[in-house]
C-alpha positions in Angstrom: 32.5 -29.6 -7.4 35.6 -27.8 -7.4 36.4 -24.8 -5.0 35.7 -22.0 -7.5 32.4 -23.2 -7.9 31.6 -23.6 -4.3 32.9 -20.2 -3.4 30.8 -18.7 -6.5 27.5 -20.8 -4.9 28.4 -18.8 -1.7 29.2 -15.6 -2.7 25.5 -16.1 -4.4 24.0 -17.3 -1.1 25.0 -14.6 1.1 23.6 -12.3 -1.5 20.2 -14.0 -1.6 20.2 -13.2 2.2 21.6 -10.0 2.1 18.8 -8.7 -0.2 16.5 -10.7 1.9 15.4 -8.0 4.2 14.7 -5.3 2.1 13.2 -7.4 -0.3 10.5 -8.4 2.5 10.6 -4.8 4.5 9.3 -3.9 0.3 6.8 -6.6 0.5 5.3 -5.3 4.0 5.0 -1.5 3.2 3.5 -2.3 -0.3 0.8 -4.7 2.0 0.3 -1.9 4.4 -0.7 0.9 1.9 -2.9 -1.5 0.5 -4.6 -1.9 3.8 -4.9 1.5 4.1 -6.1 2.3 1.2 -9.2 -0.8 1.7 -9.8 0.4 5.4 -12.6 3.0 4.1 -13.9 1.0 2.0 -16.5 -1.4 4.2 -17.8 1.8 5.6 -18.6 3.4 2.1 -20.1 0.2 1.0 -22.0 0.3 3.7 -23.1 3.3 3.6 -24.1 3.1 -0.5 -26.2 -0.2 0.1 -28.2 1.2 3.0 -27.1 -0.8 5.7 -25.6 2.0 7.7 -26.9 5.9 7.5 -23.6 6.8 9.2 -20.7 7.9 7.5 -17.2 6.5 8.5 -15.8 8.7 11.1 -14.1 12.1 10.0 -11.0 12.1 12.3 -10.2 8.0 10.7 -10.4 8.8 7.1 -8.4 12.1 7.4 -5.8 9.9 9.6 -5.7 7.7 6.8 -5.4 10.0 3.8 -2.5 11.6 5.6 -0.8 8.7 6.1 -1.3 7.5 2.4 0.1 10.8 1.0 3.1 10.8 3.5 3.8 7.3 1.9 3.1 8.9 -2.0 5.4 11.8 -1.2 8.0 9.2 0.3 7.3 6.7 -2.9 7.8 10.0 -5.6 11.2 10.9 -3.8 12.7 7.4 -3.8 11.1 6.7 -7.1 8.9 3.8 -5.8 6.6 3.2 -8.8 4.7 0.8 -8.0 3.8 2.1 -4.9 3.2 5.3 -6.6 0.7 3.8 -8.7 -0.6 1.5 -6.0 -1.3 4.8 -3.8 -2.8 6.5 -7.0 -5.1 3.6 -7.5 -6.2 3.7 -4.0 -7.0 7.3 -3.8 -9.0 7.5 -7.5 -11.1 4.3 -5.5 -11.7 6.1 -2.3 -12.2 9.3 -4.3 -15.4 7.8 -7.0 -16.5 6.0 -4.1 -17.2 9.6 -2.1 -18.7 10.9 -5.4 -21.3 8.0 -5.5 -22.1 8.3 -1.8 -22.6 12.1 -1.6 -23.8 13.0 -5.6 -26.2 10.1 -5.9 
């Protein structure tokens, strides 16, 4: 290996780690909005199959609908799309899933 070639496999190394950290800090907010997004959802399941008569509480779900669309309007500004559309996804879900329990 000549010295070029081991300074060019550095300069790629300490790139690799340099990206590292936002790469994984990506990773985790794109896990915790998915999270959120599921956290209703035992509760409305519940609640549709008849195990449960009570709905999930008020102050919870509003908690985390705030905090989902504080992370959509954060996603639009930086142009995030996939957590745009992850966000999107999640509401649309936790939206027909509030039709079904209170319509049917």
């Amino acid at each position: 290996m000549s010295w070029e070639q081991l300074l060019e496999y550095k300069s790629k190394v300490q790139d690799y780690f340099e990206n590292l950290p936002k790469a994984l800090a990506d990773v985790f907010a794109w896990i915790s909005i998915v999270v959120l997004c599921l956290s209703n959802v035992p509760g409305y399941f519940a609640l549709m199959s008849g195990v449960t008569d009570q709905t999930p509480p008020l102050d919870i779900s509003l908690l985390v609908w705030i905090g989902l669309l504080l992370y959509f309007v954060r996603s639009v500004i930086i142009k995030d799309m996939i957590n745009v559309l992850t966000i999107g996804i999640g509401f649309a879900i936790q939206v027909i899933l509030l039709g079904l329990i209170f319509f049917l």
